[in-house]
DOVO-378066 format. One record per residue (C-alpha): x, y, z; residue number from 0; residue in three letters. Coordinates in steps of 0.001 Angstrom, whole numbers, plus 500000, padded with zeros to 6 digits. Example, Ala and Ser with C-alpha at 12.3 -4.5 7.8 and 13.67 -1.06 7.14 Angstrom:
2
r x 512300 y 495500 z 507800 i 0 aa ALA .
r x 513670 y 498940 z 507140 i 1 aa SER .
END
This chain:
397
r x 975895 y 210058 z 483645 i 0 aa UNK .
r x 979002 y 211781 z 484691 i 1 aa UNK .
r x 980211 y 211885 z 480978 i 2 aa UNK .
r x 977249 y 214271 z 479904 i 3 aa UNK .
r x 977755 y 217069 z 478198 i 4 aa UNK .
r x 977159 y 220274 z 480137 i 5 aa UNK .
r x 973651 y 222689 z 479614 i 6 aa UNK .
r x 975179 y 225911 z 476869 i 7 aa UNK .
r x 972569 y 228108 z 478823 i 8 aa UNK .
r x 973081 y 227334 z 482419 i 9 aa UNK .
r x 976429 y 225578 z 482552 i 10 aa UNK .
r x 974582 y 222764 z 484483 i 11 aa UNK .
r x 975394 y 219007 z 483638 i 12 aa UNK .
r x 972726 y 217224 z 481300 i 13 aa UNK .
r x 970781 y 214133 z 483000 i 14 aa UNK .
r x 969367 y 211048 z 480403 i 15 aa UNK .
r x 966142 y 211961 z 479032 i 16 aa UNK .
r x 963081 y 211298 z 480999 i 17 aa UNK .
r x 960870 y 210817 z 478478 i 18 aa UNK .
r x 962885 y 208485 z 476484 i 19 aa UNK .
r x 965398 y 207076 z 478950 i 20 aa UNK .
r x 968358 y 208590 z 477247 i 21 aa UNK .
r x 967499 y 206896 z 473981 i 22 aa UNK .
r x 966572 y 209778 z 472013 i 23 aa UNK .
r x 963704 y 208048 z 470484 i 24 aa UNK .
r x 960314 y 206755 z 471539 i 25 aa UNK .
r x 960359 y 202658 z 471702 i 26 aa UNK .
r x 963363 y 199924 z 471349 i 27 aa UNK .
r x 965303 y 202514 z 469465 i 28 aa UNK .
r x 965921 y 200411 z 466196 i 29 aa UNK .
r x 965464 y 201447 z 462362 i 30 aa UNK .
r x 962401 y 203812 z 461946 i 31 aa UNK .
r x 961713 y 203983 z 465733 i 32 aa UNK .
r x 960222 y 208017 z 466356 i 33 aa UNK .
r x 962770 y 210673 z 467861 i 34 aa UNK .
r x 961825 y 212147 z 470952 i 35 aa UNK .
r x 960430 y 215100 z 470993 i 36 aa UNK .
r x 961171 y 216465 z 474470 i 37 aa UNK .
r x 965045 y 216060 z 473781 i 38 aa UNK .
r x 964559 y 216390 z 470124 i 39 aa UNK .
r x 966642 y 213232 z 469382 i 40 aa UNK .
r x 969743 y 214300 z 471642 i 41 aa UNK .
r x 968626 y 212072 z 474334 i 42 aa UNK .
r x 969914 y 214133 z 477004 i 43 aa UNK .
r x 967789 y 217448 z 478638 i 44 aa UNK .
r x 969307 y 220201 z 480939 i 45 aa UNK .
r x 967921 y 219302 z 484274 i 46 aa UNK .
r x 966300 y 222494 z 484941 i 47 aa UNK .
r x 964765 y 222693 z 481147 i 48 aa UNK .
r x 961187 y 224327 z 480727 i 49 aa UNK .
r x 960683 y 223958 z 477078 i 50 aa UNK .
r x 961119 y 221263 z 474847 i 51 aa UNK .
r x 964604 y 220233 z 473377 i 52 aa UNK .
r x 968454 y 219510 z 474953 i 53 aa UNK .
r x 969072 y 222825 z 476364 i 54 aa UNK .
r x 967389 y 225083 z 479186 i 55 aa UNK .
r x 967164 y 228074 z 477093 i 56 aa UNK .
r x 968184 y 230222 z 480385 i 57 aa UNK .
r x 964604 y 229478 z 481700 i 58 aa UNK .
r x 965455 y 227588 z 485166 i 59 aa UNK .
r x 962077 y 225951 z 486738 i 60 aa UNK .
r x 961043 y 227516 z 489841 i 61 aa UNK .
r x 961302 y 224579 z 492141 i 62 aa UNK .
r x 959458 y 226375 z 495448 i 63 aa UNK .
r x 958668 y 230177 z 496135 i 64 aa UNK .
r x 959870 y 231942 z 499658 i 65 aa UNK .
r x 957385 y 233446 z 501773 i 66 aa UNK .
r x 958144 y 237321 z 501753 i 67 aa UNK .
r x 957793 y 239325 z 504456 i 68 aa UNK .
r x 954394 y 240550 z 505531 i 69 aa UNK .
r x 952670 y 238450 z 503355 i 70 aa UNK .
r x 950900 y 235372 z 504510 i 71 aa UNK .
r x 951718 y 231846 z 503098 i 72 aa UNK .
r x 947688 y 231086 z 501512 i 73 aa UNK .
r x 945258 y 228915 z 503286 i 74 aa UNK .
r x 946108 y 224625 z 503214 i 75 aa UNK .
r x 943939 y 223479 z 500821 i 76 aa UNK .
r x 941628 y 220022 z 501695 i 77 aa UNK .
r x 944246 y 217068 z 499698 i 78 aa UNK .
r x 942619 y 216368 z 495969 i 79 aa UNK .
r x 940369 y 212875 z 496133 i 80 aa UNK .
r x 942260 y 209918 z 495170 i 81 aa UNK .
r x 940833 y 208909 z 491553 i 82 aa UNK .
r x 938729 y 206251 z 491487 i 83 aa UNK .
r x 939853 y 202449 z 490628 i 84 aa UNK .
r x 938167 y 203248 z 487350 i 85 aa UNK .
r x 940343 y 206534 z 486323 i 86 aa UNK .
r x 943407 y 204705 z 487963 i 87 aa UNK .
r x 943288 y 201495 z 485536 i 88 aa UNK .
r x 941919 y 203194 z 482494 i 89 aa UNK .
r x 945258 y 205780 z 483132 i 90 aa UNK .
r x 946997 y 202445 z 483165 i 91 aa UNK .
r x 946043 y 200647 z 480576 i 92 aa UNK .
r x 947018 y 204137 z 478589 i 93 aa UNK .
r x 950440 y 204626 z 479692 i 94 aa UNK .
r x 951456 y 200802 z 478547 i 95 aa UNK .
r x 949638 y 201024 z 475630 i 96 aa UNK .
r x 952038 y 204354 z 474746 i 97 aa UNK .
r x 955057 y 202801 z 475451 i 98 aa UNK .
r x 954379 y 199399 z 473800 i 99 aa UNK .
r x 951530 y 199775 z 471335 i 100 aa UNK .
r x 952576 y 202814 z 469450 i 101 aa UNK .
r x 954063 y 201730 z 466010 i 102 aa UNK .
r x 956694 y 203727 z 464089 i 103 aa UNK .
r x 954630 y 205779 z 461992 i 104 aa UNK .
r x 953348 y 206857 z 465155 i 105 aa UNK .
r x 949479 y 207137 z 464471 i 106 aa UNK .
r x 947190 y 207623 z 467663 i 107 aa UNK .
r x 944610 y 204679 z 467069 i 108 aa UNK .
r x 945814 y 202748 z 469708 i 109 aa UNK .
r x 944934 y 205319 z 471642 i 110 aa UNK .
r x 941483 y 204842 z 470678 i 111 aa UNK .
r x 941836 y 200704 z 471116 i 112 aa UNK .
r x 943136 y 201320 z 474969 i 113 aa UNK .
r x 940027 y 203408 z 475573 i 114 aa UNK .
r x 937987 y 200713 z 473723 i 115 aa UNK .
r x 939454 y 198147 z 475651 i 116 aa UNK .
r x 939103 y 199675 z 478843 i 117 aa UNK .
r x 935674 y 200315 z 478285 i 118 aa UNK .
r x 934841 y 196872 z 477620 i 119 aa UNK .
r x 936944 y 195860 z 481128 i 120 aa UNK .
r x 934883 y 198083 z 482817 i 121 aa UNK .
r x 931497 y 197058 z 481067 i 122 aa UNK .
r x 931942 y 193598 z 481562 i 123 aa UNK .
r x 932937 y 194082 z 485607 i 124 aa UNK .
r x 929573 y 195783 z 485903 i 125 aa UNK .
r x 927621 y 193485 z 484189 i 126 aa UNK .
r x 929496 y 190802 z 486490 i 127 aa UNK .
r x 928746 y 192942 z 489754 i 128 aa UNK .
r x 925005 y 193486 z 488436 i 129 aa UNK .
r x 925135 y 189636 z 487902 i 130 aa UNK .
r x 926279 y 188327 z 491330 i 131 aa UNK .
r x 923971 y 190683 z 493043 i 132 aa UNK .
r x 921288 y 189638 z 491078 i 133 aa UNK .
r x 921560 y 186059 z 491701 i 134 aa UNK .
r x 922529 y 187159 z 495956 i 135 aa UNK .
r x 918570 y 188589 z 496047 i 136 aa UNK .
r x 917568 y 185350 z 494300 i 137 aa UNK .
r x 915133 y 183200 z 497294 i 138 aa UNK .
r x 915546 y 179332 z 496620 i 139 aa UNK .
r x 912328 y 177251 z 495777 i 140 aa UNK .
r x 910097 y 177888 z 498392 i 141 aa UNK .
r x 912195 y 180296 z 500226 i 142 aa UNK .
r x 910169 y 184267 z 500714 i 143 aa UNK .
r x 911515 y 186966 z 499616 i 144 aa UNK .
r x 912828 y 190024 z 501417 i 145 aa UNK .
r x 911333 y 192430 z 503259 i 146 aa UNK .
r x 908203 y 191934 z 504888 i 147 aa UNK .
r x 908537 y 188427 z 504252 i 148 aa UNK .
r x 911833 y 187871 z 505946 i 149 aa UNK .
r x 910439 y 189590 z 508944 i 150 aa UNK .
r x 907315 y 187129 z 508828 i 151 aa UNK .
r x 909975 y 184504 z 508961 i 152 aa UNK .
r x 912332 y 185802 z 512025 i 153 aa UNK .
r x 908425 y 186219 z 513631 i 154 aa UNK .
r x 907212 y 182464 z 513284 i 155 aa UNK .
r x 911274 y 181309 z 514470 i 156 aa UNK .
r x 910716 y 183466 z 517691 i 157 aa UNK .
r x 907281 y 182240 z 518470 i 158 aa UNK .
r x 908114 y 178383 z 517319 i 159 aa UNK .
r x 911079 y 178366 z 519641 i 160 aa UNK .
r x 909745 y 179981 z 522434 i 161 aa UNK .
r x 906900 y 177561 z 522085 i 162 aa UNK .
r x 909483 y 174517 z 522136 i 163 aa UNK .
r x 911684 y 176062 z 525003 i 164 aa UNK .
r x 908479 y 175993 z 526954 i 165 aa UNK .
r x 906398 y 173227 z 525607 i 166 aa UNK .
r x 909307 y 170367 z 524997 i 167 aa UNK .
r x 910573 y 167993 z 527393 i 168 aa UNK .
r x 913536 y 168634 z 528949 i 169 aa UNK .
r x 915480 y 165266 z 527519 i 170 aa UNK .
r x 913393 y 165485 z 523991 i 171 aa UNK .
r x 915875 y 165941 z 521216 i 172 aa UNK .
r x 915108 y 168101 z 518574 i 173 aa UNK .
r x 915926 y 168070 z 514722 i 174 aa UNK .
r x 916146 y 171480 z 513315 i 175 aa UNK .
r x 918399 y 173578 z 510518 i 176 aa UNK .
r x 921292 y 175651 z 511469 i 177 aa UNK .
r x 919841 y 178664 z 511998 i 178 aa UNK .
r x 916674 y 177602 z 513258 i 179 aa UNK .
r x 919118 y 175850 z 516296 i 180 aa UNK .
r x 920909 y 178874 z 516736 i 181 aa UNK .
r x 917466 y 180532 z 517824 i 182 aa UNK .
r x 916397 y 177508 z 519684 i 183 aa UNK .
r x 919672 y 177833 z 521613 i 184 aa UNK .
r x 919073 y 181157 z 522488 i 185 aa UNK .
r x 915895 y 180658 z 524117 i 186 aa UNK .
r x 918019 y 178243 z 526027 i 187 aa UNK .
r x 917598 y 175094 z 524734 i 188 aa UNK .
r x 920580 y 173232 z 525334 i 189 aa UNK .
r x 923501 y 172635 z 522412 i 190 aa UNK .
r x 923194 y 168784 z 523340 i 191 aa UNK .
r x 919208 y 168892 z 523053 i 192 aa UNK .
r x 919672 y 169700 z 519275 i 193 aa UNK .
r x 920442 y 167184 z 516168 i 194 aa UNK .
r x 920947 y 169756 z 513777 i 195 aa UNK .
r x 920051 y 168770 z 509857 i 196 aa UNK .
r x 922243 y 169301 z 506730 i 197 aa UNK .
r x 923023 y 168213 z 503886 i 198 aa UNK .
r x 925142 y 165316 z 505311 i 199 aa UNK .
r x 922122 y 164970 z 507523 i 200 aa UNK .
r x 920350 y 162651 z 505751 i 201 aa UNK .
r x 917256 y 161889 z 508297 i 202 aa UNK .
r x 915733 y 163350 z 511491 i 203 aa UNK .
r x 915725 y 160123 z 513058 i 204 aa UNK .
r x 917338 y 160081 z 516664 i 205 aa UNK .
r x 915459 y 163025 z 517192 i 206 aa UNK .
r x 912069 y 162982 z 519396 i 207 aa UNK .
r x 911034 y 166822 z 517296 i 208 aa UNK .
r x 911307 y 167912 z 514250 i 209 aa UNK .
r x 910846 y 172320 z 513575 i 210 aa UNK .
r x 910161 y 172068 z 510051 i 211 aa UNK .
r x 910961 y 175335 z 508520 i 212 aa UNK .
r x 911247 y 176138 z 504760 i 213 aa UNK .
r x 914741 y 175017 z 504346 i 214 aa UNK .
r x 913960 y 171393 z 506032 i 215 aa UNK .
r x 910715 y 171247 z 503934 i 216 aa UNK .
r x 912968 y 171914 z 500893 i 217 aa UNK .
r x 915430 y 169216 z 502071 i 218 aa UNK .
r x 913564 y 166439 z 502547 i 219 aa UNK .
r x 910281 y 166986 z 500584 i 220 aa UNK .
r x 907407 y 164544 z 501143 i 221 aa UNK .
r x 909166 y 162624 z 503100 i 222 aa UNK .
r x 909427 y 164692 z 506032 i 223 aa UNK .
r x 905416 y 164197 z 506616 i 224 aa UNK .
r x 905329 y 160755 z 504556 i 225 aa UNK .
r x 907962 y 159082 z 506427 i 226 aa UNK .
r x 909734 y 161059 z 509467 i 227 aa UNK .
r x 907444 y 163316 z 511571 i 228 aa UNK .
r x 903765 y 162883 z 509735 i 229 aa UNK .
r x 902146 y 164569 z 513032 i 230 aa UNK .
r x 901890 y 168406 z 513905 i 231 aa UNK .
r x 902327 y 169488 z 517188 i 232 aa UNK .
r x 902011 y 173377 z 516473 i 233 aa UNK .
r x 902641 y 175417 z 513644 i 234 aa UNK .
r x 903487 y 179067 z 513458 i 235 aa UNK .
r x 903112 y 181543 z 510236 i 236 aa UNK .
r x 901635 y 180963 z 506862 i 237 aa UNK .
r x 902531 y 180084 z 503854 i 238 aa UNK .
r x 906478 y 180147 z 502908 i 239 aa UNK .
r x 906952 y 181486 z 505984 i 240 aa UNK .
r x 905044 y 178550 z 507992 i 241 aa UNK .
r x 907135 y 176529 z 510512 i 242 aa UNK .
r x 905834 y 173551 z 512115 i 243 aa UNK .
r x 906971 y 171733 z 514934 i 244 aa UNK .
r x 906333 y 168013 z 514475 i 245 aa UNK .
r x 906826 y 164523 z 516407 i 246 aa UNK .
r x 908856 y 162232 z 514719 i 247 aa UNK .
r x 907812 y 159159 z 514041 i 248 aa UNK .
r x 910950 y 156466 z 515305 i 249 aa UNK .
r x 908787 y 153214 z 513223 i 250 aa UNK .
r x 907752 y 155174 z 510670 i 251 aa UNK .
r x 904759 y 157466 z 509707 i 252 aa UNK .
r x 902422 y 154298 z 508903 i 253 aa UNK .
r x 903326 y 152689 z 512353 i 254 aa UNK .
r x 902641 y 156448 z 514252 i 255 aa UNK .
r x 899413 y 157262 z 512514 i 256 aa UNK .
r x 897991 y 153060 z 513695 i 257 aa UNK .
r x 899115 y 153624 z 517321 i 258 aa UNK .
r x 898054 y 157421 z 517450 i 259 aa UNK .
r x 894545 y 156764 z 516093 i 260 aa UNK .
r x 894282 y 153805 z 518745 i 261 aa UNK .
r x 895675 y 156023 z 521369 i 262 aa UNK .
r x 892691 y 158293 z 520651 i 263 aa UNK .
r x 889750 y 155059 z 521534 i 264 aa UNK .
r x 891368 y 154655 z 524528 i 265 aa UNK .
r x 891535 y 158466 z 525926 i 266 aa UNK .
r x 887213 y 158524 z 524795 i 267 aa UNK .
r x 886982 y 155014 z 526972 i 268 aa UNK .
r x 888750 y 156760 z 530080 i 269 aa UNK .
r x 887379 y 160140 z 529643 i 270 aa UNK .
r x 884135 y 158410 z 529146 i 271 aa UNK .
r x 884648 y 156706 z 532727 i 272 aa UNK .
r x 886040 y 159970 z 534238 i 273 aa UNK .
r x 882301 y 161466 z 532982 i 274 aa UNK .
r x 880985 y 158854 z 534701 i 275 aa UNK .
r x 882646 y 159127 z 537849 i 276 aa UNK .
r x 880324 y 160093 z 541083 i 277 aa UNK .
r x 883181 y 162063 z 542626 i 278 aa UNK .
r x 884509 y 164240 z 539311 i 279 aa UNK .
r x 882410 y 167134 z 538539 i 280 aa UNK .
r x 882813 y 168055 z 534886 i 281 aa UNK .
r x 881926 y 171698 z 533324 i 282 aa UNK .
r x 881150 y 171968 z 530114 i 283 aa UNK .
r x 883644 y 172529 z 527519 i 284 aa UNK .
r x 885696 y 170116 z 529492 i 285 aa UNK .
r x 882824 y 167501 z 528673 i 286 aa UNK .
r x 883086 y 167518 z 524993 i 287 aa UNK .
r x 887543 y 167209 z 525345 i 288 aa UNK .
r x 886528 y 163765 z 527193 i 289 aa UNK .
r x 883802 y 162451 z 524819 i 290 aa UNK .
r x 886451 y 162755 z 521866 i 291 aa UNK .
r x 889448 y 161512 z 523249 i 292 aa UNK .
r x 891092 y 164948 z 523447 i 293 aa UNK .
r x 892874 y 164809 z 526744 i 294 aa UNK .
r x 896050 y 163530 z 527090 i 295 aa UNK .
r x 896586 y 159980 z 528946 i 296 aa UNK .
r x 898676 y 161130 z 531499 i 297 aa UNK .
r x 896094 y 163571 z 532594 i 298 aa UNK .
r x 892964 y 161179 z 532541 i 299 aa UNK .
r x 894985 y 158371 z 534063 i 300 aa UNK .
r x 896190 y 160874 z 537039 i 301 aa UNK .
r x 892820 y 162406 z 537492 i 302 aa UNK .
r x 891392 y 159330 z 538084 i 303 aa UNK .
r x 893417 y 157984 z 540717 i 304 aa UNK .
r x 892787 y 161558 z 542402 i 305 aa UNK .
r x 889132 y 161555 z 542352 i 306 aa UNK .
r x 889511 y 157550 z 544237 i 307 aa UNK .
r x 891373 y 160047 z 547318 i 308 aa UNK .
r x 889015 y 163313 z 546842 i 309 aa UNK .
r x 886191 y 164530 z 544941 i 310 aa UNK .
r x 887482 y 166912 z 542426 i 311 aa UNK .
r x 886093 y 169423 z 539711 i 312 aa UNK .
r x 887512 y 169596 z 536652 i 313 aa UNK .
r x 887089 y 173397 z 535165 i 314 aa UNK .
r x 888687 y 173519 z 532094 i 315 aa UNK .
r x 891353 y 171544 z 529529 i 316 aa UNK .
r x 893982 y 172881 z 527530 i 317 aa UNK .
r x 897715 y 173050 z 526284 i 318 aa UNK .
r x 897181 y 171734 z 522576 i 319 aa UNK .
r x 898957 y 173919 z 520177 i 320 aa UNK .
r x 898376 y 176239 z 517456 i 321 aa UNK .
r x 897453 y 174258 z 514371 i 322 aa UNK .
r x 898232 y 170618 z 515869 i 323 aa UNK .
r x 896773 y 167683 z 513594 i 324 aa UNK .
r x 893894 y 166090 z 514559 i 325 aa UNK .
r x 894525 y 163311 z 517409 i 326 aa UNK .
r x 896949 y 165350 z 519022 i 327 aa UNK .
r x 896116 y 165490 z 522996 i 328 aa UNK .
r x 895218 y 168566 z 525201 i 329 aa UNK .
r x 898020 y 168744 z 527951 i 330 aa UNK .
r x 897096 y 170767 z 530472 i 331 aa UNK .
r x 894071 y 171286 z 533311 i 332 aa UNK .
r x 892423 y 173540 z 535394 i 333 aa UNK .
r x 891182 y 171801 z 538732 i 334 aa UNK .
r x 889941 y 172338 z 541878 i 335 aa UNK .
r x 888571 y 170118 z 544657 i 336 aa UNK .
r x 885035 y 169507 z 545520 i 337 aa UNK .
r x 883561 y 168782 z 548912 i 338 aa UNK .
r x 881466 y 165800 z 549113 i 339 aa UNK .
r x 877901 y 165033 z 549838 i 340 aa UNK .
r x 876876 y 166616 z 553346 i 341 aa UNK .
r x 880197 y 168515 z 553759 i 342 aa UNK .
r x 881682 y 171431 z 553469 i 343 aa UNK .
r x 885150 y 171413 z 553867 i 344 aa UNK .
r x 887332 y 171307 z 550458 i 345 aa UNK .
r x 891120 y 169519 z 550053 i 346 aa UNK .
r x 893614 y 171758 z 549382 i 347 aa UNK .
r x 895034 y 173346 z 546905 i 348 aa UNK .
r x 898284 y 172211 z 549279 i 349 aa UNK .
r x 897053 y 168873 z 549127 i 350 aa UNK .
r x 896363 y 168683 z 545462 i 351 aa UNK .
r x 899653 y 170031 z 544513 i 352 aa UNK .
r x 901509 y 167165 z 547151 i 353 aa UNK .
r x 899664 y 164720 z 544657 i 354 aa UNK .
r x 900776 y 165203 z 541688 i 355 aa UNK .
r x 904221 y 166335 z 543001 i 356 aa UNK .
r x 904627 y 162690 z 544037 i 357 aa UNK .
r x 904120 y 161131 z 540695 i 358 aa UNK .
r x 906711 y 159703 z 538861 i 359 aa UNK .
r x 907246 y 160128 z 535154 i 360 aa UNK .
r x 905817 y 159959 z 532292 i 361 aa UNK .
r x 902732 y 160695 z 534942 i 362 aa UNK .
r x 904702 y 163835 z 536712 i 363 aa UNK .
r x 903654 y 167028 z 535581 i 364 aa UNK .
r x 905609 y 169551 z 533721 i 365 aa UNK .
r x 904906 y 172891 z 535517 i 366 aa UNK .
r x 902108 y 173667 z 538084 i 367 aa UNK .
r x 900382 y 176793 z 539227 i 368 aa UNK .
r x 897493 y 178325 z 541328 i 369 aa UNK .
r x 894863 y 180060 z 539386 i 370 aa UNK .
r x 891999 y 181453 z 540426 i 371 aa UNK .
r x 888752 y 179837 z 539324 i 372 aa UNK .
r x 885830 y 182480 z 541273 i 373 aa UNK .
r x 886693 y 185616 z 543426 i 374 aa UNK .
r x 886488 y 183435 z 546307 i 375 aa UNK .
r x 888058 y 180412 z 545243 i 376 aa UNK .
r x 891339 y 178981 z 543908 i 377 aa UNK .
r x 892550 y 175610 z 542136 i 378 aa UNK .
r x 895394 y 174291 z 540425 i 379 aa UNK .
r x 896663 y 174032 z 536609 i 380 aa UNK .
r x 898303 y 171213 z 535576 i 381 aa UNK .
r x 900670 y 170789 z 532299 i 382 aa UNK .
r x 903013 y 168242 z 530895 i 383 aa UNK .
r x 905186 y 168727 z 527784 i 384 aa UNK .
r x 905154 y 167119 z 524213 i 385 aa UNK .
r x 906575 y 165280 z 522899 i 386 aa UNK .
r x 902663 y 162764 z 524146 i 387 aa UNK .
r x 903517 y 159060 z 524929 i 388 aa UNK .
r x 901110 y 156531 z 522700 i 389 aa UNK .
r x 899922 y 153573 z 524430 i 390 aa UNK .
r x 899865 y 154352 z 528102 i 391 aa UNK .
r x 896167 y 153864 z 528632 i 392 aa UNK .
r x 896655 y 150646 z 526667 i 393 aa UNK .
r x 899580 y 149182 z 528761 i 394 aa UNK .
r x 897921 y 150583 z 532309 i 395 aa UNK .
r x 894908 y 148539 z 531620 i 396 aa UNK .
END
């Protein structure tokens, strides 16, 4: 640029045209291109021009403005917003379609097309963003929707796993989807305690439990009661929002249904016997669990080998849980011990606790604890865990 002509105003040497690039006209700069109208065609401009053609005119631009004396500089004003992705791509779209789009006879409609065609970019990105956000709220089949509902269903994983944490055996493994094992885990069921189902996943089998939750109802369908785990051991929510914690069935649902409804003859045989037993004292309530076969075998066969060493009154049964299917067992007991005919002296609740601290499984209890049964006197609750063995009545006798 050293070969420029200098400014006849200012005396300054001309730079290439900004606007045009030193071309003097607006495009590639063949036959019919437009001239340009800042350097008017000369395709050189004084560097300090203010008005439009080759030469400054004498009117330098005022670059920056000293502070004079006594005179403050004026306040710092907050920086301008940045323009949104919007204004910046729309100012874009503009400024190529200037330089590239505009023809020789140098018309302004494709000003009009950039604007059209930015409108229909940014149209068709919010009809895509309405889309995808759309289809984010969408539940799948038999999934509930938001708000109340998802709080229904963060309810009924709390209570099912703190019912499993509590109620499962220690070396039970249980089937469950991801995020139902991630709450399991938290209530500290171990990581190697849980088989956890996807889509890879193709059965629950291996597993002693099932928590069937929405997602594992969607995944396996009928079969999940038809073939895998047609038994409910307790069932929390309603509805969509319903999860049910079942016992898998290792033969098959046909083979668990035969041995559980057999299981169930054999509990009213024993609890029949227990009735019948001299030494047990039996209230109430805890009459009609024996008639029907609702106690679990572990607890009528235990109960009767402790009534051959002491007399004993049973108060109260319990432990089944919320929602179980028919068949499945009470697991727990209130007891305490009776004196016998023509005395007054009563085992311990010492002794009655050594008992059934020496059994050996499936026959040793879960968890144990003294309760108190009248103001003046105390007995002992007894509990074991699900998942309930079928059979044991059958194979003791």
């Amino acid at each position: 640029m050293s070969g420029h002509e200098r400014c006849s105003d200012c005396g300054q040497r001309k730079v290439a045209c900004p606007k045009c690039q030193g071309l003097g006209s607006i495009g590639t700069g063949g036959f019919g291109a437009p001239r340009c109208r800042e350097c008017e065609g000369a395709g050189v401009r004084c560097p300090d021009v203010a008005s439009k053609g080759s030469n400054c005119g004498g009117q330098r631009v005022l670059i920056s403005q000293p502070e004079l004396p006594g005179r403050s500089s004026p306040p710092n004003r907050p920086p301008a917003r940045e323009p949104s992705w919007g204004t910046v791509l729309a100012t874009t779209v503009r400024l190529w379609a200037e330089r590239r789009l505009r023809p020789w006879w140098q018309t302004r409609w494709q000003d009009v097309l950039a604007a059209l065609l930015v409108a229909v970019i940014l149209a068709g990105l919010a009809f895509t963003m309405r889309l995808s956000g759309g289809s984010g709220g969408r539940q799948a089949v038999g999934q509930p929707r938001g708000g109340p509902a998802l709080g229904a269903v963060a309810a009924a994983r709390r209570r099912a796993a703190a019912w499993v944490a509590s109620q499962a055996s220690g070396d039970a493994i249980v089937a469950c989807d991801p995020a139902m094992c991630a709450v399991l885990q938290a209530r500290g069921v171990p990581a190697s305690q849980l088989l956890v189902l996807t889509s890879v996943r193709a059965d629950p089998l291996g597993s002693d439990l099932v928590v069937a939750t929405a997602a594992v109802r969607s995944q396996f369908g009928g079969r999940l009661a038809g073939v895998y785990a047609p038994v409910t051991l307790a069932s929390f929510g309603s509805g969509a929002t319903r999860i049910a914690v079942q016992a898998v069935a290792p033969d098959g649902a046909a083979a668990y249904r035969t041995q559980l409804a057999s299981d169930v003859r054999d509990r009213q045989v024993a609890g029949a016997q227990l009735l019948h037993n001299h030494r047990v004292h039996v209230a109430g309530a805890a009459r009609t669990a024996l008639t029907g076969g609702q106690v679990d075998s572990r607890l009528l066969a235990t109960l009767a080998t402790l009534a051959a060493l002491d007399p004993l009154d049973i108060i109260s049964f319990g432990g089944s849980g919320p929602g179980a299917s028919a068949g499945v067992p009470r697991r727990s007991a209130e007891i305490a011990a009776a004196a016998p005919a023509g005395r007054r002296r009563l085992a311990s609740v010492a002794s009655l606790l050594a008992f059934f601290r020496a059994q050996r499984p499936p026959y040793l209890p879960a968890s144990f604890g003294i309760v108190r049964i009248t103001p003046g006197r105390t007995g002992l609750m007894i509990e074991y865990q699900v998942p309930c063995p079928l059979g044991l009545l059958g194979t003791r006798n």
